[in-house]
N, C-alpha and C positions, 0 to 999 in steps of 0.2 A: 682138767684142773691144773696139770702143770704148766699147759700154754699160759692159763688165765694168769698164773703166778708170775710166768718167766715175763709175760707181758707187764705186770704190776709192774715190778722191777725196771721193766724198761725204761717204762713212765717216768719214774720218779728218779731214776738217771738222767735221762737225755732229753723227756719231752717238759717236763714239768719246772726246772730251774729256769726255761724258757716264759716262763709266764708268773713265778712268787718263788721266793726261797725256800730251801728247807727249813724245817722238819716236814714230811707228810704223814699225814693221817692215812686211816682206811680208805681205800677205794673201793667205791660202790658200782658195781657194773647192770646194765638197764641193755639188753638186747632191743634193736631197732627195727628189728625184724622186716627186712629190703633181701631183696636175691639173695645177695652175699651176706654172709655174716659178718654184720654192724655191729657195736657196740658202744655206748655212751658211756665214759666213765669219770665218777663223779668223784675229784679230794674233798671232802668235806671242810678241813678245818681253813683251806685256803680257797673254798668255795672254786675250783678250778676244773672245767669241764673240756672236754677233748672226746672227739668221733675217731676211731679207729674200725678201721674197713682190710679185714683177713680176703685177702685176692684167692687162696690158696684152699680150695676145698672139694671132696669129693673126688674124681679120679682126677683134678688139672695137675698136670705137671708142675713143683715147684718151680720149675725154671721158667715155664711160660706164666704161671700167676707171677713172678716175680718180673716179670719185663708190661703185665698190665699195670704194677701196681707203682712201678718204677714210669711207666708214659705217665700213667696220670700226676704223677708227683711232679714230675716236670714241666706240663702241661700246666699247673695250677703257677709253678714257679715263674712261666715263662707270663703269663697272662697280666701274673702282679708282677714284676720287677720291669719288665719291658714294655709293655701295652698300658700299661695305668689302673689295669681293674684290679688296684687294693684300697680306690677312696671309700667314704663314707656311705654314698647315696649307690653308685654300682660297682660291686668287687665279687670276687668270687673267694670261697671261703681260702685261709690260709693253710698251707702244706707245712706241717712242725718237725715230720719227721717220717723214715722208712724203715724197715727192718727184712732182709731177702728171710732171714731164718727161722724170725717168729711169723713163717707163713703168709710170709711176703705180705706185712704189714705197712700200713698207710695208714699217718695220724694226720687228723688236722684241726683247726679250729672249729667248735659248735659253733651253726650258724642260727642264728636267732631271726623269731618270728614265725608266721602260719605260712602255710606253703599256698601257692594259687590253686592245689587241690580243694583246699579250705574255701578259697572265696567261689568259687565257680558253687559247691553245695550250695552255702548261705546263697548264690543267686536266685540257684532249681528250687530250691526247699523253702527258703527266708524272704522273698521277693527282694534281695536287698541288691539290685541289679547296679544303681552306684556303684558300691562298693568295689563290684566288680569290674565294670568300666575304669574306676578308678587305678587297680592293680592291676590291668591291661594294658595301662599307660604306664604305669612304672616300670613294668614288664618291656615295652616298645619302647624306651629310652635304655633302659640296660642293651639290649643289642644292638640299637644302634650306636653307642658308645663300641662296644665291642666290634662289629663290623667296622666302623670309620677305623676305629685304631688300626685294625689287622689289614684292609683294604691293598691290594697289592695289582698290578697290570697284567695277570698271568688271564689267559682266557678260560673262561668255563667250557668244563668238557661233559658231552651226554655218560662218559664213562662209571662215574662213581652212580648215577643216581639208575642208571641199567645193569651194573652190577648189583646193586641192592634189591631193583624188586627182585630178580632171578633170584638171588637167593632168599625173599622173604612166602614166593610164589613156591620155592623148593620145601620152605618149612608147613605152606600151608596145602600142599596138594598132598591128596587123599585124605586129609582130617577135614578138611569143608570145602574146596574147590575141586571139581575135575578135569580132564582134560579137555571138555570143550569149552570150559569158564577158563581156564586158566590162558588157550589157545584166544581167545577173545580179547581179552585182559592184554595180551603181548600186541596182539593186531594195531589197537587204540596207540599201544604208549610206542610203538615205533614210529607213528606221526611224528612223535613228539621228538625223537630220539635226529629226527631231520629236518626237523622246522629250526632254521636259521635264528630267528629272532628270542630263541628259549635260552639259546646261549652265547650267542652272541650281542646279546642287552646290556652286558652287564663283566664283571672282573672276581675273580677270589678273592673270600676272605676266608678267617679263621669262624668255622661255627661249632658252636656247640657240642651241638651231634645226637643227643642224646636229651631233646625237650618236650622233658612231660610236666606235668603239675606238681608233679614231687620234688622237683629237681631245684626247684626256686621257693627259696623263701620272700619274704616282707615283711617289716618291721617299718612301721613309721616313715613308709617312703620310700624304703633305703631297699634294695635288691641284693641277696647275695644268691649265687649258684652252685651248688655243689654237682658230685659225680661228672668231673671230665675226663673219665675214661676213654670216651667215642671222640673227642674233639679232632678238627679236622678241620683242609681246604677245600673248600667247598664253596657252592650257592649259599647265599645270607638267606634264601627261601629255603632250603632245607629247615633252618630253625625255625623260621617263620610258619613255614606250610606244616609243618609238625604243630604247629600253637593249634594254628585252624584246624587243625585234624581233629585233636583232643578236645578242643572246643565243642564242632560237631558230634561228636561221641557220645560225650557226656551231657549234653543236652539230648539228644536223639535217644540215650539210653535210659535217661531218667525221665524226661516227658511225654516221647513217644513222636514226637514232632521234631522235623530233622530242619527246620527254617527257624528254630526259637534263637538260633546261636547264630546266624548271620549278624544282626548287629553288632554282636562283640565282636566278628570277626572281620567286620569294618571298619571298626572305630579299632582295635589292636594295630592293622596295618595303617589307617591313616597317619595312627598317632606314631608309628614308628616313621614315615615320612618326612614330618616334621621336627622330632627330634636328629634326624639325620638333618635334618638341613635342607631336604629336598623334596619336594610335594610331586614334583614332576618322576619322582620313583615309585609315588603309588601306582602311576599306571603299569610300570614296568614290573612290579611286582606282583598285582589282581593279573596280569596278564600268564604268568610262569608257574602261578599259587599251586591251579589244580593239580598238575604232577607233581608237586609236595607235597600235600592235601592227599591225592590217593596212594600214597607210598607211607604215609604214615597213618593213614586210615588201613591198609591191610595190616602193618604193624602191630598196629591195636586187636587186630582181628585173630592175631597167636594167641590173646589171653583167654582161655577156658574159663575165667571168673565168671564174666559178661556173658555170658551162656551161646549156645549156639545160634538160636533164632539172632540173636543181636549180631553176634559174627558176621553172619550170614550175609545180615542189611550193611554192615560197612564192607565188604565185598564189593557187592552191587554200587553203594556209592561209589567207592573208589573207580569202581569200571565205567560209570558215569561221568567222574570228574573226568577220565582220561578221556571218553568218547567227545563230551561237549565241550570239554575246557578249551580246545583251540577253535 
């Protein structure tokens, strides 16, 4: 109760003159209910809404929630004031404010609109497959706006994306993989880890890091992104092969057919092609996909929600991607 106060108060000090003048009303506070404790909170009398995101919970260290909540804060700053992503159509939401003490608090702008969690149901449930193709294109112009901006000469390294499965193979052995699956799994993606043309196609940029269906809203066209926590140098396929992954998931987990979501996930990467400017990247892109694809397919495969039998099958795809993708 005293956070939620000491928090009010902050508000309507530091974050709130930012956007309508005093006097403020009551704040209405609406849990968001995400990993970390979200919170929506609403001034009524100047209709003024703000997401504040508490880094600081359970045994983390103040010191260290307060350097996650301080990257992202930066990370958001650095995007919009240097990169361009604070126009209309692609931006990612605005950073208003930090606090190390109120639990190494992060305020920022509500981002408005249905998240591509939204469209992808309507597709499974609603037949309204439009729709969805539609917000896959909106989706493949935000990154590649993002990517061209960031795009830098530095060469991609097999490093970041082989530390990661090790450690998502570490979160998942003995809970659904064993050592002769996980021994398998490694065999595959060391091909990949010396195949010349996976990193040597292509240049860093700045990605995401961190792309799921929650993470992107829509609103009339217009793309904002929140949680850049994870963001990073990196492969423009890490974002991308993350889309494809979730795509595959959630179609595979709600239909039972793991080929319903290949068209979206052809027409996602085409259309990002195109809005890059370069059609001749699609190839280079379907070429590097599957090793994103199966690193964000075991990712997915940490959630206990989607039960184990499901788990199980993005395992095996994943070990699939990495067996036949080269």
């Amino acid at each position: 109760m005293y956070v939620e106060a000491a928090i009010c108060d902050y508000l309507r000090e530091e974050i709130f003159p930012q956007l309508a003048p005093p006097p403020y009303a009551e704040i209405e506070i609406t849990s968001l209910g995400t990993r970390k404790p979200v919170c929506l909170f609403f001034e009524k009398s100047k209709n003024i809404m703000v997401v504040g995101k508490l880094f600081k919970r359970g045994v983390v260290p103040l010191e260290d929630a307060w350097l996650e909540a301080d990257k992202e804060y930066s990370n958001l700053k650095l995007l919009r004031e240097q990169l361009g992503m604070d126009g209309d159509a692609d931006h990612v939401v605005a950073p208003l404010g930090e606090s190390r003490k109120l639990s190494a608090l992060l305020v920022t702008e509500r981002a408005l609109g249905q998240t591509l969690d939204y469209y992808i149901g309507k597709a499974i449930f609603d037949q309204q497959h439009d729709e969805l193709f539609q917000t896959l294109g909106y989706l493949a112009r935000f990154f590649a706006k993002l990517h061209e901006a960031s795009k830098t000469e530095r060469p991609l390294s097999p490093e970041l994306p082989r530390f990661y499965l090790n450690a998502i193979l570490n979160s998942l052995e003995d809970k659904l993989i064993d050592y002769p699956e996980r021994d398998e799994i490694e065999k595959y993606a060391l091909r990949w880890w010396h195949e010349e043309r996976v990193f040597a196609s292509d240049r860093e940029t700045i990605v995401h890091g961190d792309a799921t269906p929650t993470n992107f809203l829509f609103d009339n066209g217009n793309v904002t992104a929140i949680d850049l926590e994870s963001m990073n140098w990196a492969d423009r396929c890490w974002d991308l092969g993350f889309i494809a992954a979730e795509l595959k998931h959630h179609f595979m987990w709600r239909t039972g057919n793991k080929w319903t979501a290949e068209p979206f996930i052809g027409h996602f990467l085409w259309e990002y092609a195109v809005n890059y400017g370069d059609t001749n990247l699609f190839r280079t892109i379907t070429y590097k996909l599957p090793l994103y694809m199966a690193l964000g397919l075991l990712r997915i495969a940490r959630n206990f929600y989607v039960g184990e039998t499901h788990r199980k099958r993005l395992v095996m795809e994943a070990n699939k991607c990495l067996k036949y993708g080269l």
